[in-house]
N, CA and C atoms as an extended XYZ file, in Angstrom:
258
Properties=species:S:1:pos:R:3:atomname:S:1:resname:S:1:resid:I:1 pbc="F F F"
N       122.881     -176.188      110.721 N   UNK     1
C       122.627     -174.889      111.319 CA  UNK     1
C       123.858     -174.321      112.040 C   UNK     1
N       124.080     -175.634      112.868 N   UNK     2
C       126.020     -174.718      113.668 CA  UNK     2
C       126.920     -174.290      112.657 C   UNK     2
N       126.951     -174.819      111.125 N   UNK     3
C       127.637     -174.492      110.202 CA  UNK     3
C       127.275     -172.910      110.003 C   UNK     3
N       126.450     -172.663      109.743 N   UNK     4
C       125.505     -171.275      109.199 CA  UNK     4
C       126.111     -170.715      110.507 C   UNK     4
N       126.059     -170.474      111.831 N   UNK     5
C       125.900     -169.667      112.946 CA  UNK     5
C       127.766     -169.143      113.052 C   UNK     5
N       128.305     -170.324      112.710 N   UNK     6
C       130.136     -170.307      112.225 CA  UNK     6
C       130.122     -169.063      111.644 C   UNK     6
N       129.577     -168.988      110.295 N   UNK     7
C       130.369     -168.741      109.360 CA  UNK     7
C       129.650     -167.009      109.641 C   UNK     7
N       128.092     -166.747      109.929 N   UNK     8
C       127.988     -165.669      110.327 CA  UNK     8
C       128.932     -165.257      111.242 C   UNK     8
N       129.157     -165.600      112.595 N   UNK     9
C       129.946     -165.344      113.629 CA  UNK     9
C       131.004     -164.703      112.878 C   UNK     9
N       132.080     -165.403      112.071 N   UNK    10
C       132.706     -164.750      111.432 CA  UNK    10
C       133.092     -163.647      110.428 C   UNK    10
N       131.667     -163.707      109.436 N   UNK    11
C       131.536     -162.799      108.878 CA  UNK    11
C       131.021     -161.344      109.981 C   UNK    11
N       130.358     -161.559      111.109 N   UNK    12
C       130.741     -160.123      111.767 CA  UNK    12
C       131.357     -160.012      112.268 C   UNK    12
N       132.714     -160.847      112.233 N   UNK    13
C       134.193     -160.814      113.299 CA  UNK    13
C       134.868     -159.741      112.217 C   UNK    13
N       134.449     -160.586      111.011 N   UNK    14
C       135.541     -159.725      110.076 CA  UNK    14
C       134.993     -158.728      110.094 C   UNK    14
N       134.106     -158.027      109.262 N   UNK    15
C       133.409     -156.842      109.379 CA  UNK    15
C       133.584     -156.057      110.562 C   UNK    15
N       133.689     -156.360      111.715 N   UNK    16
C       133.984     -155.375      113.021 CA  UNK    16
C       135.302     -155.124      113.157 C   UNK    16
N       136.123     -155.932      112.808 N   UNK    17
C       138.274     -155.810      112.392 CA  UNK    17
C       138.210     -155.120      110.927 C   UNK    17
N       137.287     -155.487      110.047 N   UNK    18
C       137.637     -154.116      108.982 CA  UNK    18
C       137.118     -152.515      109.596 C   UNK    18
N       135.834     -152.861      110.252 N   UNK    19
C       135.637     -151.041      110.699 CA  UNK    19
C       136.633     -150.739      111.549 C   UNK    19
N       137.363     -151.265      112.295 N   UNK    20
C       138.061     -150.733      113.192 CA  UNK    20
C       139.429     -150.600      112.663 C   UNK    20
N       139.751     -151.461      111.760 N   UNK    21
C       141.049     -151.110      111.041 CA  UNK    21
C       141.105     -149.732      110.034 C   UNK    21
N       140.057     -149.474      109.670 N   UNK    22
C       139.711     -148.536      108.964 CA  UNK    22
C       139.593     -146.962      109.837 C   UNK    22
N       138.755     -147.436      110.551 N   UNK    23
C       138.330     -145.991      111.274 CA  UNK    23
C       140.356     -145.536      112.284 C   UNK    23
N       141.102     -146.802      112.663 N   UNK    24
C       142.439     -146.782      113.007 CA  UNK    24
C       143.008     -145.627      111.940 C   UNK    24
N       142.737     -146.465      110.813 N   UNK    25
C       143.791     -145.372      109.622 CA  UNK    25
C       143.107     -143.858      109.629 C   UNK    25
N       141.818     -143.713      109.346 N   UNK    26
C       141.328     -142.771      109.492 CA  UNK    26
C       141.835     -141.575      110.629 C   UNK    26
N       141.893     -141.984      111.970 N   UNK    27
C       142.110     -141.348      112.805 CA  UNK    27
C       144.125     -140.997      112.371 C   UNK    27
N       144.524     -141.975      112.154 N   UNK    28
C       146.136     -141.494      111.791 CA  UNK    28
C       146.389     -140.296      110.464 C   UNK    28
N       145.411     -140.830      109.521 N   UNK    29
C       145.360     -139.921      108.746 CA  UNK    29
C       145.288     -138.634      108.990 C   UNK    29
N       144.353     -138.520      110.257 N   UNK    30
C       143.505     -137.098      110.673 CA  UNK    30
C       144.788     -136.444      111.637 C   UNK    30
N       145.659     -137.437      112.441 N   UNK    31
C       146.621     -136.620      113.150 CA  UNK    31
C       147.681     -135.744      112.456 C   UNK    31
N       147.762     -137.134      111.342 N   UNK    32
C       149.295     -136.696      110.635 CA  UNK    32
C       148.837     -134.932      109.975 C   UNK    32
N       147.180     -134.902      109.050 N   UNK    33
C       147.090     -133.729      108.582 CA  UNK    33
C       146.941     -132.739      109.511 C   UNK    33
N       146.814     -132.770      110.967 N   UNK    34
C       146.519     -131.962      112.132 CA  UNK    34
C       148.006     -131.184      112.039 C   UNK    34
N       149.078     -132.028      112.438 N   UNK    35
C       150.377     -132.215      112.512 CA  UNK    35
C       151.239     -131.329      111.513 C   UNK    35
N       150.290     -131.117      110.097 N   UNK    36
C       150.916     -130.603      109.346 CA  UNK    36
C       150.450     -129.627      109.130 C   UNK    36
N       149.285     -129.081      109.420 N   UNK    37
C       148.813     -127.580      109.636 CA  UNK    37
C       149.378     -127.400      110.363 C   UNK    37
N       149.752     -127.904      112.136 N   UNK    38
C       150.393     -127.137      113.329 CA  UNK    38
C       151.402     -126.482      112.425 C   UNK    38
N       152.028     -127.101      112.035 N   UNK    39
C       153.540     -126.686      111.214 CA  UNK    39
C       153.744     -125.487      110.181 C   UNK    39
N       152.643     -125.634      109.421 N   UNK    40
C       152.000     -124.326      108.869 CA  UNK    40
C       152.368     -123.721      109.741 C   UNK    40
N       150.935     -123.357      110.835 N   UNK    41
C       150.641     -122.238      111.427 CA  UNK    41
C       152.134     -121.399      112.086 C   UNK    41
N       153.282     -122.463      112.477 N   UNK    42
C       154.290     -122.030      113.160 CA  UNK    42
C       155.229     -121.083      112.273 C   UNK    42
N       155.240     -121.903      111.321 N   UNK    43
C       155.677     -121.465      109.822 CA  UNK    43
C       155.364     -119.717      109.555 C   UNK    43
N       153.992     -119.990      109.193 N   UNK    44
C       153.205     -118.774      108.705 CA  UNK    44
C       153.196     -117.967      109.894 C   UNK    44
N       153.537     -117.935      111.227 N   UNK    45
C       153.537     -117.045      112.091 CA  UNK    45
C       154.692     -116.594      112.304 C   UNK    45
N       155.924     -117.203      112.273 N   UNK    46
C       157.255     -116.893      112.259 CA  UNK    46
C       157.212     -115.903      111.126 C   UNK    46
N       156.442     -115.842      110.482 N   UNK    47
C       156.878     -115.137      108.704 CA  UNK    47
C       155.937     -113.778      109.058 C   UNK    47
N       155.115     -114.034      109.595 N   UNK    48
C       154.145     -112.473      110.426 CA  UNK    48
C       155.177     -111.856      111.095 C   UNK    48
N       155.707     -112.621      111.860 N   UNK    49
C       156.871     -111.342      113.186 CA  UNK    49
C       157.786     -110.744      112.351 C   UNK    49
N       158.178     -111.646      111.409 N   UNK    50
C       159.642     -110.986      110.633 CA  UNK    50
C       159.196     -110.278      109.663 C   UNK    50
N       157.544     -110.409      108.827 N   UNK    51
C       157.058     -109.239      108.501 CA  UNK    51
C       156.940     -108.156      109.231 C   UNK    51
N       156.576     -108.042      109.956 N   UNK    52
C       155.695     -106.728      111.028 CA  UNK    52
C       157.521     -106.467      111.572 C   UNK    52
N       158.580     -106.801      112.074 N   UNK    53
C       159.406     -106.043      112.307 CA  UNK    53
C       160.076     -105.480      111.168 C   UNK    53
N       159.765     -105.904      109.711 N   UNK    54
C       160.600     -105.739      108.827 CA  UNK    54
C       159.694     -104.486      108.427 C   UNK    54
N       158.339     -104.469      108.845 N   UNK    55
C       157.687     -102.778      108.235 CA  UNK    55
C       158.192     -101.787      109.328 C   UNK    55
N       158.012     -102.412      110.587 N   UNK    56
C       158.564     -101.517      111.672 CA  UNK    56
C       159.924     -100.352      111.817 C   UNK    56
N       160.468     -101.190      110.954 N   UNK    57
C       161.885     -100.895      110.858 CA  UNK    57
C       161.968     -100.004      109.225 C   UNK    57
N       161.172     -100.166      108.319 N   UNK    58
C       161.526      -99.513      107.190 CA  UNK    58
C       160.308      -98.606      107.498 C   UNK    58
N       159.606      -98.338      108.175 N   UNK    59
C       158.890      -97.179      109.233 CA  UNK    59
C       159.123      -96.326      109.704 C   UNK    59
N       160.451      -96.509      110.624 N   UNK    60
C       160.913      -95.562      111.534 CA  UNK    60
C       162.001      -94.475      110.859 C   UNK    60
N       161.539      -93.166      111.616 N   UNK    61
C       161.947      -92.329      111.593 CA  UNK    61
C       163.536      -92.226      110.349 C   UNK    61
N       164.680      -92.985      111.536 N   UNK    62
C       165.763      -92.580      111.442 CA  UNK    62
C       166.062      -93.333      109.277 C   UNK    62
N       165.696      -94.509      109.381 N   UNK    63
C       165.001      -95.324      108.343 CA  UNK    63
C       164.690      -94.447      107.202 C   UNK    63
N       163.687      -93.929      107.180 N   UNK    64
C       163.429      -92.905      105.694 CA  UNK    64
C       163.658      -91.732      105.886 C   UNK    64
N       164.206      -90.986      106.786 N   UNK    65
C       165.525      -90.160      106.459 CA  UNK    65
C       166.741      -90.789      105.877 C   UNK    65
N       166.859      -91.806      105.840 N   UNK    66
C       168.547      -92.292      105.593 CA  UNK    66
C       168.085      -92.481      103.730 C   UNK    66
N       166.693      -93.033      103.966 N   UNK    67
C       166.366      -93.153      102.461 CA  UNK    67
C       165.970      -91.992      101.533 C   UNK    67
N       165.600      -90.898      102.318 N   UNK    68
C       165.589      -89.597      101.896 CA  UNK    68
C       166.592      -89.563      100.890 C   UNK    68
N       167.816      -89.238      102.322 N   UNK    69
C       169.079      -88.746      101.588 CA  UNK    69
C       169.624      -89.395      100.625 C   UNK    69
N       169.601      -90.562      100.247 N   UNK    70
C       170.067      -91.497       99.317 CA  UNK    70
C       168.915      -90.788       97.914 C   UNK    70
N       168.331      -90.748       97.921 N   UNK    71
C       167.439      -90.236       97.153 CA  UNK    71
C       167.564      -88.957       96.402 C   UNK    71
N       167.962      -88.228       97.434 N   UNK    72
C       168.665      -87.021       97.457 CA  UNK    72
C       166.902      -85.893       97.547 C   UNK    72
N       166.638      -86.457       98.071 N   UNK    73
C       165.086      -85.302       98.675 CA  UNK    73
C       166.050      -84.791       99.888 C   UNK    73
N       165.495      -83.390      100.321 N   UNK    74
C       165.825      -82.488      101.339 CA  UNK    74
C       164.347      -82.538      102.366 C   UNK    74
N       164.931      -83.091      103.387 N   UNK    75
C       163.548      -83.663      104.618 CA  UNK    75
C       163.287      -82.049      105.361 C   UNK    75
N       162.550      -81.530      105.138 N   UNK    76
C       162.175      -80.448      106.399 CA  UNK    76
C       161.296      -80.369      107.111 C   UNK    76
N       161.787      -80.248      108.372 N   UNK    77
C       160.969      -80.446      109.713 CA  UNK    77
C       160.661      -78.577      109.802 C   UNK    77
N       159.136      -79.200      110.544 N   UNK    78
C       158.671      -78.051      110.610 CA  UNK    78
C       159.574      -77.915      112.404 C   UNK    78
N       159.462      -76.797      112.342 N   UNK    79
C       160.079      -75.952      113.405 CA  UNK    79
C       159.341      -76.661      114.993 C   UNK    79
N       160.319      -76.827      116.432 N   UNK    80
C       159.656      -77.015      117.389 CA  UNK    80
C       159.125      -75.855      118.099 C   UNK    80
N       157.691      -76.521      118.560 N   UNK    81
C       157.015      -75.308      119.280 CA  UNK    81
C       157.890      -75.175      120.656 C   UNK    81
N       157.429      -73.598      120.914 N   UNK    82
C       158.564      -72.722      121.461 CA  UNK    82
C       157.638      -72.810      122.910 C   UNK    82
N       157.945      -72.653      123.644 N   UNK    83
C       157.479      -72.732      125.470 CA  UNK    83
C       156.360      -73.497      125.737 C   UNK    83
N       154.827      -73.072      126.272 N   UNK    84
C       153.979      -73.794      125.916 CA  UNK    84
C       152.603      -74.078      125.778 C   UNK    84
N       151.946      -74.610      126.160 N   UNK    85
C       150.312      -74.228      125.187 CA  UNK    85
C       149.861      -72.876      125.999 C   UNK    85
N       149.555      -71.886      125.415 N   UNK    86
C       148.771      -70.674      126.598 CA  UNK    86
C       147.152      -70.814      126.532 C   UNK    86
């Protein structure tokens, strides 16, 4: 019988060092892919700002007038209003 009580003992020694070795990797697994979205996100957000200033800028004013003229379109502004609201 102490033979039998051994060898169980052990068989849930091992079994409790495999779940825990397992659920170990598991959790590393889960950081490293955490780790590599953060990196994404930094990624893919750096690439938003330098979008959004890069429309900002081919937006403005001075910008598609310059592309006007290259174009060779004639830009006309309507006239400024003269004194003020009556």
């Amino acid at each position: 019988m102490k033979g039998v009580r051994v060898v169980l003992t052990v068989a849930v020694l091992a079994n409790i060092g495999v779940l825990v070795v397992t659920q170990h990797v598991r959790a590393t697994r889960l950081r490293y892919a955490a780790a590599q979205r953060q990196a994404e996100l930094r990624a893919l957000e750096q690439e938003q700002r330098t979008l959004l200033l890069r429309l900002a800028e081919a937006r403005s004013p001075e910008r598609l007038d310059r592309r006007a003229k290259e174009m060779g379109v004639e830009v006309k502004r309507p006239p400024a209003p003269r004194g003020g609201a009556r």
